[in-house]
C-alpha positions, 0 to 999 in steps of 0.5 A: 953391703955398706962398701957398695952404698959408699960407692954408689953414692960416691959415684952419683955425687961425681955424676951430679958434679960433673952435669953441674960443671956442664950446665955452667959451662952451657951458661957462660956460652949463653952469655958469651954468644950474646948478640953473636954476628952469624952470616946464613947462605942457603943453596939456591936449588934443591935436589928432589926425587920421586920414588912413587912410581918405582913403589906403584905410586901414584905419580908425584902428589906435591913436588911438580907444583913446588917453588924451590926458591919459595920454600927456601926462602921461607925456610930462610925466613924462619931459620934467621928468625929463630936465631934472633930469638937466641940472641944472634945478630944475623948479616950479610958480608961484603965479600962472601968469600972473605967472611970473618969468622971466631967466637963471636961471628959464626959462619953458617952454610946449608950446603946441600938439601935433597927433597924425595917424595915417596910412600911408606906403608903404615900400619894402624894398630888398633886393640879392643875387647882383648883383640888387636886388629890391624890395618895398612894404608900408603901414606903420601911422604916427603922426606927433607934431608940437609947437609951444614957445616958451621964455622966458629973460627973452626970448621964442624964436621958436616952436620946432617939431618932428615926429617919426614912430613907424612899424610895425618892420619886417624882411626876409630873402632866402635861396637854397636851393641845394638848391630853386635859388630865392631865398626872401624873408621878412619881418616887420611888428610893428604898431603898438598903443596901448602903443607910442604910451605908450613914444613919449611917454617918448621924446618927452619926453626928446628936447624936454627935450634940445631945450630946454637945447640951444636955450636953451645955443646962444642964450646962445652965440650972443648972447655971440658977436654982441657980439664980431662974431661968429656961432655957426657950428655948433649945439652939443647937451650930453650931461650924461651923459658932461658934453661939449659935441658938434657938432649933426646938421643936424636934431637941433634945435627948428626956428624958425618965422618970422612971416608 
């Protein structure tokens, strides 16, 4: 029994050094990245679906009166803005074929977005008095999915993301004691094309975050491999607050593997 104890917090101290050497090492990135030059295109066009009909759909609810080069050029807007805010200098090369690019000057391209509208069936759960009742509603959504590759001397793999903007939707179950029956509301606020505009600012500050991050945990991890080491968590930086946190499983650029 004390064997096991022994182990056990023998473990825990090496875990504990080893998130301690991660969390340094993010640091020294942080600082290293410090008013680091980034060069930022962004693709001129976006490939867009509908899938309403094929679902008994509706028709397209937002797509045929969206701006591509609008909402580009507001998801443009916010990704360099949120850059700023880890410190990142952005600019424009003089040749956009010979751009320099190292630790220091990063190289950032959005290589490929696809827009797809369609419906997913939603079903609102509702338990009262021991019951659970539950009711389904189509709910309009637009689907954004984007393809990076990022250049910090080395190419990254292809980094992918999607991202779903579904209609708000609320509900309510009450029991007249005076009726002696349960009313069930609920609310769907659609979605319009000024939505779609909005979700382009929020895009554009999640890949910006998704970018420093994936740039910070690289670093970390190569600094790692030559101590014999692997990166056992992935890392995001808050530059708001200035600390370095430990990653949900999916708040990340995932790579994509060559076939």
């Amino acid at each position: 029994m004390m064997k096991n104890s022994l182990l056990g917090g023998l473990l825990a101290i090496v875990l504990l050094s080893g998130c301690s050497s991660q969390l340094k090492l993010a640091q020294n990135f942080i600082e290293r990245s410090g008013h680091a030059s980034v060069a930022v295109y962004f693709p001129e066009k976006i490939i867009t679906q509908s899938q309403r009909d094929a679902q008994d759909g509706a028709g397209a609810a937002v797509l045929d009166s969206l701006n591509q080069e609008a909402f580009l050029k507001i998801m443009y807007g916010a990704f360099s803005a949120q850059l700023k805010d880890y410190g990142l200098n952005l600019y424009q090369p003089d040749d956009p074929n010979d751009v320099q690019v190292d630790s220091v000057h990063w190289l950032v391209v959005l290589s490929r977005v696809e827009m797809q509208e369609k419906v997913t069936e939603y079903e609102d759960y509702v338990p009262f008095d021991g019951e659970t009742y539950s009711y389904a509603f189509p709910l309009n959504t637009v689907n954004v999915a984007s393809w990076f590759d990022l250049n910090d001397g080395t190419w990254s793999p292809t980094l992918f993301y999607e991202h779903n903007l579904i209609d708000a939707f609320d509900s309510d179950i009450n029991f007249s004691f005076w009726l002696g029956q349960t009313d069930y509301a609920y609310a769907i606020d659609t979605l319009v094309v000024g939505d779609v505009y909005h979700y382009a600012v929020y895009l554009g500050k999640l890949y910006a975050g998704y970018t420093y991050d994936y740039m910070m945990n690289k670093y970390v991890g190569e600094q790692l491999k030559q101590q014999n080491h692997e990166l056992s968590r992935f890392l995001r930086y808050d530059p708001y607050s200035k600390q370095v946190i430990y990653s949900e499983k999916d708040d990340r650029f995932i790579e994509l593997k060559e076939e």
